[in-house]
C-alpha positions as CSV (number, residue, x, y, z in Angstrom):
1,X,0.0,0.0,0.0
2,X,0.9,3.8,-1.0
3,X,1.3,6.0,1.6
4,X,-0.6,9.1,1.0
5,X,1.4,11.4,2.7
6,X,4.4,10.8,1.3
7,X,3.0,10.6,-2.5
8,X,1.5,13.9,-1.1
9,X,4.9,15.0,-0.2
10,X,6.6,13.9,-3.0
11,X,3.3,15.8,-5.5
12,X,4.1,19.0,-3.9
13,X,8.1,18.8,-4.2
14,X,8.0,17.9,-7.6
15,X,5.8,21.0,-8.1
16,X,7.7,23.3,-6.7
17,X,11.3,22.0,-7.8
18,X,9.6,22.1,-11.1
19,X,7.5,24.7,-11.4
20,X,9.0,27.3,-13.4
21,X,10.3,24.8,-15.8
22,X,6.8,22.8,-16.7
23,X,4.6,25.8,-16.9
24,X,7.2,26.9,-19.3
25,X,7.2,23.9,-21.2
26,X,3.4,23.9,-20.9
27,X,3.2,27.3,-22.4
28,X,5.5,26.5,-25.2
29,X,4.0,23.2,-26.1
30,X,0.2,25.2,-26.0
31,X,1.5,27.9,-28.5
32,X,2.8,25.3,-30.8
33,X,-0.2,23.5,-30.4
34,X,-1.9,27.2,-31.4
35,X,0.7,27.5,-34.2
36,X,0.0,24.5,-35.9
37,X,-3.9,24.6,-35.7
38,X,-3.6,28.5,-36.5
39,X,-1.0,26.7,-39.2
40,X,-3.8,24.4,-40.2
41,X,-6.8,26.7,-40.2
42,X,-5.2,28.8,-42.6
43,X,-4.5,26.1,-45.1
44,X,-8.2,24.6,-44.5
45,X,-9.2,28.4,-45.6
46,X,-7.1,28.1,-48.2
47,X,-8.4,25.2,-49.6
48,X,-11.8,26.5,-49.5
49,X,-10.9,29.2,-51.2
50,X,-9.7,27.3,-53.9
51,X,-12.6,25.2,-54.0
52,X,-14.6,28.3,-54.0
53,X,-13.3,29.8,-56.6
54,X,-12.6,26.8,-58.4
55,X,-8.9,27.8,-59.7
56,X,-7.7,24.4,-58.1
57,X,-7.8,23.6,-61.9
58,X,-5.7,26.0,-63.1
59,X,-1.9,25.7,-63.8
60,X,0.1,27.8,-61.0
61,X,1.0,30.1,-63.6
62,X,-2.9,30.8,-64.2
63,X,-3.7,30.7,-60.4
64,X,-0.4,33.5,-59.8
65,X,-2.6,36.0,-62.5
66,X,-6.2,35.3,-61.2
67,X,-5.2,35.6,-57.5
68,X,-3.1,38.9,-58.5
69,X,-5.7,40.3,-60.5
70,X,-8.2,39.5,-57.6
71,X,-6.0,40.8,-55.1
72,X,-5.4,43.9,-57.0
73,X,-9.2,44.7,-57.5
74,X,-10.1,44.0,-53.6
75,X,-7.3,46.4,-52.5
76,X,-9.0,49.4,-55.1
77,X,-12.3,48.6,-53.6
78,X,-10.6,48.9,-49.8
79,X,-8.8,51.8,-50.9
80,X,-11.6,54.0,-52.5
81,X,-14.1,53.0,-49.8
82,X,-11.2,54.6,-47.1
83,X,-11.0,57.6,-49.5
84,X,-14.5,58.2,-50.4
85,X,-17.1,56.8,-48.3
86,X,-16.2,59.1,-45.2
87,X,-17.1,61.9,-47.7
88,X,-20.6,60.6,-48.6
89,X,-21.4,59.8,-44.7
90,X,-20.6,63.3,-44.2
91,X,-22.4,64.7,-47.2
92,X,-25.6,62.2,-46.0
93,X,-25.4,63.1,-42.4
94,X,-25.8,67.2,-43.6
95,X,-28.7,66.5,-46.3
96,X,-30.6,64.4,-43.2
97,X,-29.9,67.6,-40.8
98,X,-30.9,69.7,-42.8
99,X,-34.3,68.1,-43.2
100,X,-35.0,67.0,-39.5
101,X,-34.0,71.0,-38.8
102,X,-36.1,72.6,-41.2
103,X,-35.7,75.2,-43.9
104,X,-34.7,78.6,-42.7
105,X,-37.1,81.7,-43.6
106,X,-35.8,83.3,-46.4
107,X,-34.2,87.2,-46.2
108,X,-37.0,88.1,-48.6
109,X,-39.8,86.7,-46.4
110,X,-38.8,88.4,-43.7
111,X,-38.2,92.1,-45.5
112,X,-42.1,91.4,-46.8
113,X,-43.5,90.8,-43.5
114,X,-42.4,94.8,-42.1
């Protein structure tokens, strides 16, 4: 038969002999464990992308100019919508106040009412 306190003993020794070096091993082994299933998720994305898209059939040559020409036309669209939607929010936001405030009397109105 074990005796407890002394596996107890031992348990607790171990643990704090060897703490510092198995929660750093522990934290090392989790963020390769993170690597290789962030590693993996991005090739599963990948391959769905492919799928998607269905240039899985093409050469690489073809894939290089269809993923360049893709690229190309999702970075304009990211790049006009930085430059010009903040100017049509703005422009929308003053047509809207505008209405909810009301149009302002005219200078003429107001000469005619003396």
């Amino acid at each position: 038969m074990f005796n407890v306190s002394a596996v107890a003993w031992i348990w607790n020794y171990d643990l704090s002999v060897g703490i510092v070096t198995s929660a750093r091993s522990a934290a090392v082994s989790v963020l390769r464990m993170d690597m290789k299933n962030m590693r993996e998720y991005v090739g599963w994305l990948y391959y769905q992308y492919l799928l998607i898209t269905g240039i899985y059939v093409l050469e690489p040559w073809e894939q290089s100019i269809f993923n360049t020409l893709l690229f190309t036309m999702v970075a304009m669209v990211i790049y006009t919508s930085y430059v010009f939607v903040p100017i049509h929010v703005r422009l929308a936001l003053e047509f809207f106040s505008e209405l909810v405030r009301g149009q302002p009397e005219s200078t003429v109105a107001l000469m005619n009412s003396r």
